[in-house]
N, C-alpha and C positions, 0 to 999 in steps of 0.2 A: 735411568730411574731419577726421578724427579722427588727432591725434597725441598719439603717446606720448612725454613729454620726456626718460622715464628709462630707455628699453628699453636704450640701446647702455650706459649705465652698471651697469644690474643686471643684462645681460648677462657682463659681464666681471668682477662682484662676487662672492667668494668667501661672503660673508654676506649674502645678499640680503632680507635682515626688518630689519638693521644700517642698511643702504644705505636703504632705503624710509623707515624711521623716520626718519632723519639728514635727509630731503628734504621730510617730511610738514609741516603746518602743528601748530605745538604742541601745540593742543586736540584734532587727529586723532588727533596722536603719544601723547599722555598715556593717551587711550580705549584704541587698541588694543596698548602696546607689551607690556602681558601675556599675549599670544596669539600663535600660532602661524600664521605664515605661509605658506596651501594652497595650490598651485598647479595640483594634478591631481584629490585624493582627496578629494572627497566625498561627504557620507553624508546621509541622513535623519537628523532631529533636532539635527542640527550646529549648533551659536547661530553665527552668522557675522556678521563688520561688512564690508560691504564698500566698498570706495575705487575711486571712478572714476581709470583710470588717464589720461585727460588730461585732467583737474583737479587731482587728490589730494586731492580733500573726501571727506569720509566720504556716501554718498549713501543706505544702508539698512542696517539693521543689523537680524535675526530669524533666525526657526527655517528650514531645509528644510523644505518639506512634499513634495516630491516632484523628481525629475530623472528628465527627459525629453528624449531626442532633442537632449541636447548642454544643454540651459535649463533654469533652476533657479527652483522654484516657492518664494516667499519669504516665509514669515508675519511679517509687520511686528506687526498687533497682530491682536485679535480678530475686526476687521473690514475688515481690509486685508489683504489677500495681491497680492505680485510678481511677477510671472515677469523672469527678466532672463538675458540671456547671461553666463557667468561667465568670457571670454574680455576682456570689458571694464572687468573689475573684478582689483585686489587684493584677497584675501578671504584675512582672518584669522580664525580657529575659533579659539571658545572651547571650550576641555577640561574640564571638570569629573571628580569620582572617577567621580560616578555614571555620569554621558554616554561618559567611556573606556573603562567597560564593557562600556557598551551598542554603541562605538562600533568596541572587537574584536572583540564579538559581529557586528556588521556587515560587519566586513572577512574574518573567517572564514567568514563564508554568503557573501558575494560572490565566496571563494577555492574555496569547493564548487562553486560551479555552474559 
């Protein structure tokens, strides 16, 4: 059984990226506290770190390579790729100029169809 220690806290957190940071383990905290904390929208090619929520380690951190039927296909390196649920993770996206680009360009084809 899988518990979450900080659901009923970041539930009632008006800054909930503030909250998670303030609970993470330093060297988690340091990696990802420049990125943006996603809870619903994600894209292909998104750089993601994600944090198992009952741990709080950092457990993978890579590119999308695909979202499928709820699971997120994860290039670790050139010869790894993950699938993993993204229900069990905090996952903070990293934004780049270029990647924000591409990454309105994504959210406007996802808002056509």
């Amino acid at each position: 059984m899988e518990i979450e220690p900080l659901q009923c806290i970041l539930e009632w957190s008006d800054d909930k990226k503030d909250t998670l940071l303030y609970y993470l383990p330093h060297n988690v905290s340091k990696k990802v506290s420049k990125y943006e904390l996603e809870e619903d929208k994600l894209y292909i090619q998104d750089r993601i770190y994600c944090i198992k929520r009952n741990t709080l380690e950092l457990e993978h951190e890579g590119s999308i390579i695909y979202i499928d039927g709820g699971m997120i296909g994860l290039k670790i390196n050139s010869t790894k790729t993950v699938r993993l649920d993204p229900k069990k993770y905090y996952i903070f996206v990293k934004c780049k100029k270029s990647i924000n680009k591409q990454r309105e360009f994504m959210k406007q084809l996802l808002e056509q169809l």
